[in-house]
Every structure is written in C-alpha cells, then in structure tokens.
C-alpha positions as CSV (number, residue, x, y, z in Angstrom):
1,X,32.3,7.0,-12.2
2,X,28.7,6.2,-11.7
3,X,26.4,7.6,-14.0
4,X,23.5,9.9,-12.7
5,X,21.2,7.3,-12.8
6,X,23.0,5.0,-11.2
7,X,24.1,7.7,-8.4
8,X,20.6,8.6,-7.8
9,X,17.9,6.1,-7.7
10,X,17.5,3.7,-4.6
11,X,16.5,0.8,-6.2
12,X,18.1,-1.9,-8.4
13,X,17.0,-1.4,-12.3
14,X,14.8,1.5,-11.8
15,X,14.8,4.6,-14.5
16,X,15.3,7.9,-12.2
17,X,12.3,10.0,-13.7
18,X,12.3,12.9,-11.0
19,X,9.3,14.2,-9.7
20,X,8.9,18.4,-8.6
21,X,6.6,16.9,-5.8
22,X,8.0,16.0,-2.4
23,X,10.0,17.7,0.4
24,X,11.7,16.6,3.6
25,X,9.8,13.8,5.9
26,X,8.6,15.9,9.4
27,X,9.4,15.4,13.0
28,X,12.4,13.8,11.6
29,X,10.8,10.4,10.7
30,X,11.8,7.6,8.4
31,X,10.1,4.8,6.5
32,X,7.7,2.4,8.5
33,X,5.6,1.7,5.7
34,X,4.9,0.8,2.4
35,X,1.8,2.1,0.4
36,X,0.8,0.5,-2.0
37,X,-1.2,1.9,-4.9
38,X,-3.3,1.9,-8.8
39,X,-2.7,4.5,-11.1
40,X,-6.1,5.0,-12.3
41,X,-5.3,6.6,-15.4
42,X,-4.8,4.9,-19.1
43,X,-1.3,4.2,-19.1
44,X,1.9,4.6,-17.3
45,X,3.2,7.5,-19.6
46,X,0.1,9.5,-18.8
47,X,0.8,8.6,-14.8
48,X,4.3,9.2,-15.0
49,X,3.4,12.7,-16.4
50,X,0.7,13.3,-13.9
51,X,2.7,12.2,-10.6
52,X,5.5,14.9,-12.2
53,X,3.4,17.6,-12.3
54,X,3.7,20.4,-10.4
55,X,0.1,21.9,-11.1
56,X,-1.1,18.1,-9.6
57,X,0.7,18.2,-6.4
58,X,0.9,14.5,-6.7
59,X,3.6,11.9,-6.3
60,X,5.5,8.7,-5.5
61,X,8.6,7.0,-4.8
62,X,8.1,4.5,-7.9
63,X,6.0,3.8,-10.5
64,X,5.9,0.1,-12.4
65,X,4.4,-0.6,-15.8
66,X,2.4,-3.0,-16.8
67,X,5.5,-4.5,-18.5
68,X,7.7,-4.2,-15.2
69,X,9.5,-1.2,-16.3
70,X,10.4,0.4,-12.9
71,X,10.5,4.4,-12.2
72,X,11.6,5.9,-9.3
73,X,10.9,9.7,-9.2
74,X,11.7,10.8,-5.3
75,X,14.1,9.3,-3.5
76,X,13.4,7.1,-0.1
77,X,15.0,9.3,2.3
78,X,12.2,12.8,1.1
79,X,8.6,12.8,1.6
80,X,6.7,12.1,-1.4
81,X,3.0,12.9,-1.7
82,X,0.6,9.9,-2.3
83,X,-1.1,8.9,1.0
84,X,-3.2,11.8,1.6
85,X,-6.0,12.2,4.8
86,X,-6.1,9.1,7.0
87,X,-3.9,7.2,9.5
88,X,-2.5,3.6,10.3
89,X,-2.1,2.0,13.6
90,X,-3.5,5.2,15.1
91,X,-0.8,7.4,13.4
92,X,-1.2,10.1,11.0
93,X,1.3,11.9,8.1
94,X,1.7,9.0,6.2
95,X,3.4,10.4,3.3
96,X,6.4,10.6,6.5
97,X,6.0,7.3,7.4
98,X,5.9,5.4,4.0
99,X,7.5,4.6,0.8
100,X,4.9,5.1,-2.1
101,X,4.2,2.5,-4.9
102,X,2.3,3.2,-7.7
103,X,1.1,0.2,-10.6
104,X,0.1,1.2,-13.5
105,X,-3.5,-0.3,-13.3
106,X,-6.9,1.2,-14.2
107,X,-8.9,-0.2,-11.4
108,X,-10.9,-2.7,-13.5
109,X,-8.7,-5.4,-15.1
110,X,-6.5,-8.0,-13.5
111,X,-2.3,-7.0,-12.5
112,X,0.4,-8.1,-15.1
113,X,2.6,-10.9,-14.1
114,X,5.6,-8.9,-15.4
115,X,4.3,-5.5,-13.0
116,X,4.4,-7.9,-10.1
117,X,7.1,-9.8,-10.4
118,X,9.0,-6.4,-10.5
119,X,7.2,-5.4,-7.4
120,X,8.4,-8.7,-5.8
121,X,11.1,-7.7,-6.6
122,X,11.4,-3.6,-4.8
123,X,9.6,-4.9,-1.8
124,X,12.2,-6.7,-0.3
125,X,15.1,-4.2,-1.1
126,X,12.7,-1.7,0.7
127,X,12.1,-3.8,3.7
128,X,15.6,-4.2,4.1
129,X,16.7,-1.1,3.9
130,X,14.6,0.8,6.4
131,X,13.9,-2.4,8.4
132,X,10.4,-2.3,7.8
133,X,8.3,-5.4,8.4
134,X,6.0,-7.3,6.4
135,X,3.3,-6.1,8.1
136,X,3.9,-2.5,7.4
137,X,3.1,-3.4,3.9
138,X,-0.5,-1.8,3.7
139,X,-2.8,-0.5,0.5
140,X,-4.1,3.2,-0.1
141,X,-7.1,1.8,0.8
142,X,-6.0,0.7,4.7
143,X,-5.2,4.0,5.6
144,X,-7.9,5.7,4.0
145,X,-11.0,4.0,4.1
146,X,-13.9,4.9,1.9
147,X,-12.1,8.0,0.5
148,X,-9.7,5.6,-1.2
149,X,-10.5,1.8,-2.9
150,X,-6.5,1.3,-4.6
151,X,-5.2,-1.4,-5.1
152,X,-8.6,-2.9,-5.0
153,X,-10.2,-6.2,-4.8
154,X,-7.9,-7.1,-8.1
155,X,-4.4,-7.1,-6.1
156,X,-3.1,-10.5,-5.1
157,X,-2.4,-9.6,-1.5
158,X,-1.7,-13.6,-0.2
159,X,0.8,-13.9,-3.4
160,X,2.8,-11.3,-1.3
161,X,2.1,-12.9,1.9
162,X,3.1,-16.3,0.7
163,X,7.1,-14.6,0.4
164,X,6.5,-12.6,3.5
165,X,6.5,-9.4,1.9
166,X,3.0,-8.2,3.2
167,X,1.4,-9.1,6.7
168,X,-0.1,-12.9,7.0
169,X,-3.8,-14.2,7.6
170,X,-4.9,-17.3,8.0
171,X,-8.1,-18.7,10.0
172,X,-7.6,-18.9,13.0
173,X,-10.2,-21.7,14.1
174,X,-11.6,-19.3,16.6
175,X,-15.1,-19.6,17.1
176,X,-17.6,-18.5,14.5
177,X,-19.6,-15.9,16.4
178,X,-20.1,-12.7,14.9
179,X,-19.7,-9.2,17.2
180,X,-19.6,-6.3,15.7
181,X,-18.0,-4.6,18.6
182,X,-15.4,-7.4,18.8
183,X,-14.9,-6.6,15.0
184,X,-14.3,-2.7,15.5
185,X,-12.1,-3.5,18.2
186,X,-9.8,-6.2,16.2
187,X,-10.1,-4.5,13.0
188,X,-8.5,-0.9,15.2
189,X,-5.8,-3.9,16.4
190,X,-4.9,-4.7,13.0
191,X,-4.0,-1.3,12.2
192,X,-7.3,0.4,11.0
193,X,-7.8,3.3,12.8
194,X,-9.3,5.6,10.9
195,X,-12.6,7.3,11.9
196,X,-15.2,5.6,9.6
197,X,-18.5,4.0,10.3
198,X,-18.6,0.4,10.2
199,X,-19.8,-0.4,6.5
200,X,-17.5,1.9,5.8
201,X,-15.0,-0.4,7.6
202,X,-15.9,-3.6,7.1
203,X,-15.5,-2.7,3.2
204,X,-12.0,-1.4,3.8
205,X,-11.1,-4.7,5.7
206,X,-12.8,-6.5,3.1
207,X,-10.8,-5.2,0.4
208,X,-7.8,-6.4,1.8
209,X,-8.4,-9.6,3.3
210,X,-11.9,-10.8,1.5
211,X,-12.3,-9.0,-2.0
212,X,-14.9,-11.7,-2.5
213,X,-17.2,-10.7,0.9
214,X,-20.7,-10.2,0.2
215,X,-23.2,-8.8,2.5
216,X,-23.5,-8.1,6.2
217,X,-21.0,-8.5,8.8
218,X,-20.2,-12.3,9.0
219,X,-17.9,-14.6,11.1
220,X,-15.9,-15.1,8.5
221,X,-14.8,-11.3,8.5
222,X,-14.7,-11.6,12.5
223,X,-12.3,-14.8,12.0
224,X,-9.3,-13.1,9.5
225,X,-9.0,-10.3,12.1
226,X,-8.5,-12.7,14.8
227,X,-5.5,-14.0,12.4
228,X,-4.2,-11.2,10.9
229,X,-3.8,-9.1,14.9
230,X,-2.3,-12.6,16.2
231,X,0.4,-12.0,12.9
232,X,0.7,-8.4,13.8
C-alpha cells in the first residue's frame, strides 16, 4: 500500500509539505500554464513556512531548494495562490490557469545547478500531464509587469528553451527598424497583455528575453518579439 506521500504528491521525488492556502480552480478550468517564481526570502525553510501560512494567504504548487530538494504543498488539480493581479495572452485568474513554481532564490545571486536541474526535471512531467506547451512556460514577471520582477534577470530562460521546456526566441533577421507601436503590438502577440505603459513594458519583455538591455527602445528588442510571436 502506497504511503501517504507517495499517494499524494503529483510529482516524482517530491516531499508532500501541505499548504492551508488554495481552493478549487473557477469556471472549471485546468492548467495552461506554468509560473515560474523566486522566493525572496533567506532560505527555503523560511519560504516553506511562509507559503504554509495561513495568516500569509500565500502559496504554491512546489517549492525547490537550492540543493534540489523538491516540495510540493497543493496538488495540481486545486488552485494555489501565487500569481496575483495581472493577465497572460489577454486572460486573467491565473492562479486557475497555472501550476506555481517557487526557487528558493533571494533575487540577487545566481540559480544552483542542483535547483535547476530538479526544475528540468518537474517541467516536463507537468507539461505532459496537462498538455501544456512550452510556450505556456512564463515568469511572475510576464503576467505582472512592474508589480512583479521574479525570476529576474538571473534565471537562465534559453537553458530551458534549449530542451523545449519554455517558449523559443531566436533573431529573426527581420529588419532592424525600431516602432514602438509595432513593439506594443508584438509584445501584446507574445502574450503580454497586461495594461502597463511602455517602459513599464519594455522592462518586463526585457526581463525575459534581454536581462542584459540597456536604455531606450532598440531594434534589437523589436527583433526577439518578431521571433518569439513567430514560435508562439
């Protein structure tokens, strides 16, 4: 007979840690997405803690260490409570929509190998399961720009892209001219919806295609979005 654990969590080698904090996804909806996002807090025991409490209102699916140890404290099929205010391809309630990933990650220091190897690891089992794909693989920061910056400019987003476990982008060769209006448009194509103003968006874009952008609008911003819409 299966032990509780084993009866309970969804995902291969995870701890089942359950979390108060969830209830049943709305208008009868299942997983279409993935949100990925950092802890912000000093370690994973005092996340853990955090995303358990019912005074915080806060949760996820999963937590991973920094040392790949993987929690699960609400199971796939419920509604856990970790996207907030914002929306994704023009849709909103994305705590319905999504399975939540936390890493146990300040904000400020580079991602253990070990952390993503085990997240490498979920993704796909995830994908599979509710037939969700790669593109539906989005940070915090996608659906929420400006309000939220996780997993930030630290997060390897092309390692995932390289397995297919996260949408592609690649240059495109287009021209090099630089629209902002052209960039609204194909940045609200690639699924960034959300009403923001445009430094507000071209940071959030930035963050998950071009960490490393500087300055004003340029064609190089322009250029991914031609990509990443044409992977879409």
């Amino acid at each position: 007979m299966p032990s509780r654990t084993e009866a309970t969590v969804d995902a291969a080698g995870a701890i089942w840690h359950p979390s108060p904090n969830f209830g049943p996804r709305r208008d009868g909806l299942t997983p279409s997405l993935v949100v990925i996002h950092y802890t912000a807090m000093e370690g994973a025991a005092s996340a853990l803690e955090r995303l358990c409490d019912p005074v915080a209102e806060v949760s996820a699916h999963y937590l991973i260490g920094q040392d790949g140890t993987l929690w699960q404290m609400v199971r796939e099929t419920d509604r856990a409570w970790h996207a907030g205010a914002g929306e994704w391809h023009g849709q909103g309630d994305i705590n319905s929509r999504s399975v939540g990933i936390e890493l146990d990650n300040r904000g400020d220091h580079p991602f253990a190998e070990a952390q993503i190897a085990a997240l490498e690891r979920l993704l796909p089992q995830i994908l599979s399961r509710w037939g969700i794909a790669p593109q539906g693989v989005i940070g915090h920061s996608d659906m929420a720009p400006g309000r939220k910056f996780d997993p930030g400019p630290r997060f390897d987003w092309q390692r995932l892209e390289r397995q297919n476990l996260a949408g592609g982008r690649a240059f495109s060769g287009a021209p090099g001219g630089v629209s902002t209006d052209e960039f609204v448009r194909l940045a609200c194509d690639a699924g960034f919806t959300s009403d923001v103003d445009e430094d507000t968006l071209l940071a959030a874009v930035r963050l998950r295609y071009r960490p490393w952008g500087q300055g004003a609008l340029c064609s190089e911003d322009v250029d991914v979005l031609r990509a990443a819409t044409l992977n879409n």
